[in-house]
Each structure stands twice: as C-alpha cells, then as structure tokens.
N, C-alpha and C positions, 0 to 999 in steps of 0.2 A: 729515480723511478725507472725500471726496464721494462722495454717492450714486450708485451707476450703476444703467440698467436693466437687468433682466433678458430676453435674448431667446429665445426658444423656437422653433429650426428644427429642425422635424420631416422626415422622409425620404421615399422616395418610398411614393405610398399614403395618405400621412397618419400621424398615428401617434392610433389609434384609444379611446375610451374605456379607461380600467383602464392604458393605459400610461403608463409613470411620467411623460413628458413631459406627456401632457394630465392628470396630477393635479397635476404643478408649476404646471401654467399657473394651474387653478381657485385654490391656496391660496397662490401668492406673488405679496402685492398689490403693485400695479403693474406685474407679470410683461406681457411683449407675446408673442405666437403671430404667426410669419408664418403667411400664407395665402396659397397659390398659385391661380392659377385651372385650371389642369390637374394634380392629384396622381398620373394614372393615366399619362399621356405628357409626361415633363417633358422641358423646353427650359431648357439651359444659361442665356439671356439672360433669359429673362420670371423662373426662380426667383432670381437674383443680384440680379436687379432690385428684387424683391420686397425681400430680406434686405435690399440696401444704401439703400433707402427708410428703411427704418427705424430703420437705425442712423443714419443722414444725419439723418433727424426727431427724433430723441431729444435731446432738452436735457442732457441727461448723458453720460457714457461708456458704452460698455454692456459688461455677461459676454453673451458667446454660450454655451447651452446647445443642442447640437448630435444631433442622430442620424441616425446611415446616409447617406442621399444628403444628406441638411443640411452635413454636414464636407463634403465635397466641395464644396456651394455655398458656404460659410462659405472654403475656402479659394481660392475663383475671385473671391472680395471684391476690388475696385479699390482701390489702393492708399490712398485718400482715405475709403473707410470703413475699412478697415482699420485705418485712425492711431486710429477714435474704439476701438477693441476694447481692453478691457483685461484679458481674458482669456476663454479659450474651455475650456468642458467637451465632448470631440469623443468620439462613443460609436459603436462599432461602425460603424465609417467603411465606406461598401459601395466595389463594384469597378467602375465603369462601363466598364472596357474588357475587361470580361469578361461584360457583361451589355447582348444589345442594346437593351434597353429603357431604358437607363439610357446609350446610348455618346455622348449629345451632350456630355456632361460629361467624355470623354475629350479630350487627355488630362489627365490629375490634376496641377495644380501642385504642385514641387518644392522651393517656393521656401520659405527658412524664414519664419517665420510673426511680425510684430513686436510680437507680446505674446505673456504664458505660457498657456501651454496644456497641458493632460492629454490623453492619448487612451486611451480604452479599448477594451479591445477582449478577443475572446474564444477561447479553446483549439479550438473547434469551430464558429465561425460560420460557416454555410450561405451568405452573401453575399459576405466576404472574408477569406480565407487568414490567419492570424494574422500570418508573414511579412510579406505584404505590409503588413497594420494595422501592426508596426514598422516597415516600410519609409518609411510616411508619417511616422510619428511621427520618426525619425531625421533626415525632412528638413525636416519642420516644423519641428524643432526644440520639439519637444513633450516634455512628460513620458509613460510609457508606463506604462499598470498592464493586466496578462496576465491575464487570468481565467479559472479554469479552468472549461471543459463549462458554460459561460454562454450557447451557444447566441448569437443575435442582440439579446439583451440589451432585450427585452421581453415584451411580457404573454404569447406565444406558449413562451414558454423563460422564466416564472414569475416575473420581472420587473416587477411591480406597481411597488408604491410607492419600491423600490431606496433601502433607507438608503445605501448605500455610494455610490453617486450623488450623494446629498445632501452629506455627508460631504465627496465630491471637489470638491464645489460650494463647499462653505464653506471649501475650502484655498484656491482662489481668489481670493475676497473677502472672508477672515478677519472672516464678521461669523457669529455663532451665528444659530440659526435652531429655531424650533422645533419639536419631534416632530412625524414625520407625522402620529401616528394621533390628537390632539386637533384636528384641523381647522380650527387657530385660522389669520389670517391672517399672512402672513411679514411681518417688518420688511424695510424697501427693501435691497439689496444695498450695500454697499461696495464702493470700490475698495481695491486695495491703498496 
C-alpha cells in the first residue's frame, strides 16, 4: 500500500479558523491546503489551476478533501489530474448556477468521476438543495451520505472538528487515524 497526499480545497471565502477543514490541515502531517489568490471572486481557471498544480506536484497520489465551491473545482479537474486522484471526500457541494457570484463555475460537470468518492451533503443547506447534492453525486458516480438539519456543514451550523468527516476520510484510505481531541499528528494517508 502507497502513501498518498492529503489535499484540502476549501470553498468559496475560505474555509476560516474553527472549520473542520483548517483543523485537518494544522493536525494531518503532510496534509497540503490550496490557496487561491481571490477567495471573495472566484474564477473557474485561476482555482482549477491552483488544485491541479498540486495534484500534478505531488510525488504520490492524492485523497481530495473537498468543500462547497472546492467539489465543483475538484470536479472541473482535467483529465490528467484527475488520473493522479484516488479518492475524494466532497462536502456540501454549492450551486454556481444559482449563485451569481459563484456562475463562472457553471456549468457543473456531469461527468462521472474516475475514482471513489463520497459526497455529503445536508437536509437543509442554504447553498444547495439536497436534490440537487444527489443529483451530483448520481453522476459522479459518488457515494452519497444525507444529513439531516446539518446546515452547510461548518463552523457556522456547529461543525468544528466533525468526527463523522474523519471517519468518512478513513473509509477512503482505510488507514486509522488518530482522535481529534489529543492533537497528536496524523500518520500520512493510504491509498486504497
């Protein structure tokens, strides 16, 4: 079994202190964070560009750990990062053709997706329709987990540290991983 990296695309805005994606970043070592240069007006090309730098850079294979506008960029991936993915964790996927601040990203690939993938998503998210979050997930060809009154699935709708995330993480790359709350650091990820 080879190690892969861990990558952490956040959505649009950022995904800010206290959310569970920038606590994975701090405690799972060798974890990588994209970083865009506009978080507040994204552009379809500069954030894909971002993502597929680094999966391209990576010596390993990588897990995409995904949220909100990240799945979207995660799924406009060119087919050549795409190959190095060996699994994605895709969380509360948003709606760019329903949000004009987000409609470069429309519209949303359909295409299914050539590694496993979970999507989650939630009963009541304010960004996108639960409907539509299976609708992606059925043509991704994703696994789908419903959650109920989960809100958008961070620190805002009480989402901190999200074991159940973790959890979904480690179905992934079936490597254990240690409790959040001793702040010790992660062992690298597996692939499958």
């Amino acid at each position: 079994m080879s190690t892969a990296t861990l990558i952490i695309v956040p959505g649009w805005r950022d995904s800010g202190p206290g959310h569970w994606q920038s606590l994975w970043a701090e405690r799972m070592q060798g974890a990588l964070r994209v970083v865009q240069d506009d978080w507040v007006t994204p552009k379809r090309e500069a954030w894909v560009a971002s993502l597929e730098k680094l999966v391209l850079e990576s010596p390993e294979p990588v897990v995409i750990v995904a949220h909100s506008l990240g799945c979207i960029a995660t799924a406009h991936l060119p087919e050549a990062a795409a190959a190095r993915i060996r699994g994605a964790l895709l969380v509360a996927p948003a709606d760019p053709e329903r949000r004009a601040a987000l409609a470069d990203f429309a519209p949303v690939p359909h295409a299914t997706l050539p590694y496993r993938s979970i999507l989650v998503a939630s009963s009541n998210d304010p960004y996108c329709p639960v409907r539509l979050a299976g609708a992606y997930a059925r043509a991704w060809g994703s696994e789908f987990v419903r959650m109920q009154n989960a809100g958008h699935i961070n620190v805002d709708s009480g989402h901190g540290e999200w074991p159940l995330g973790l959890a979904l993480l480690q179905s992934l790359t079936d490597e254990p991983s240690a409790p959040m709350g001793d702040r010790a650091p992660y062992e690298p990820l597996a692939t499958l």
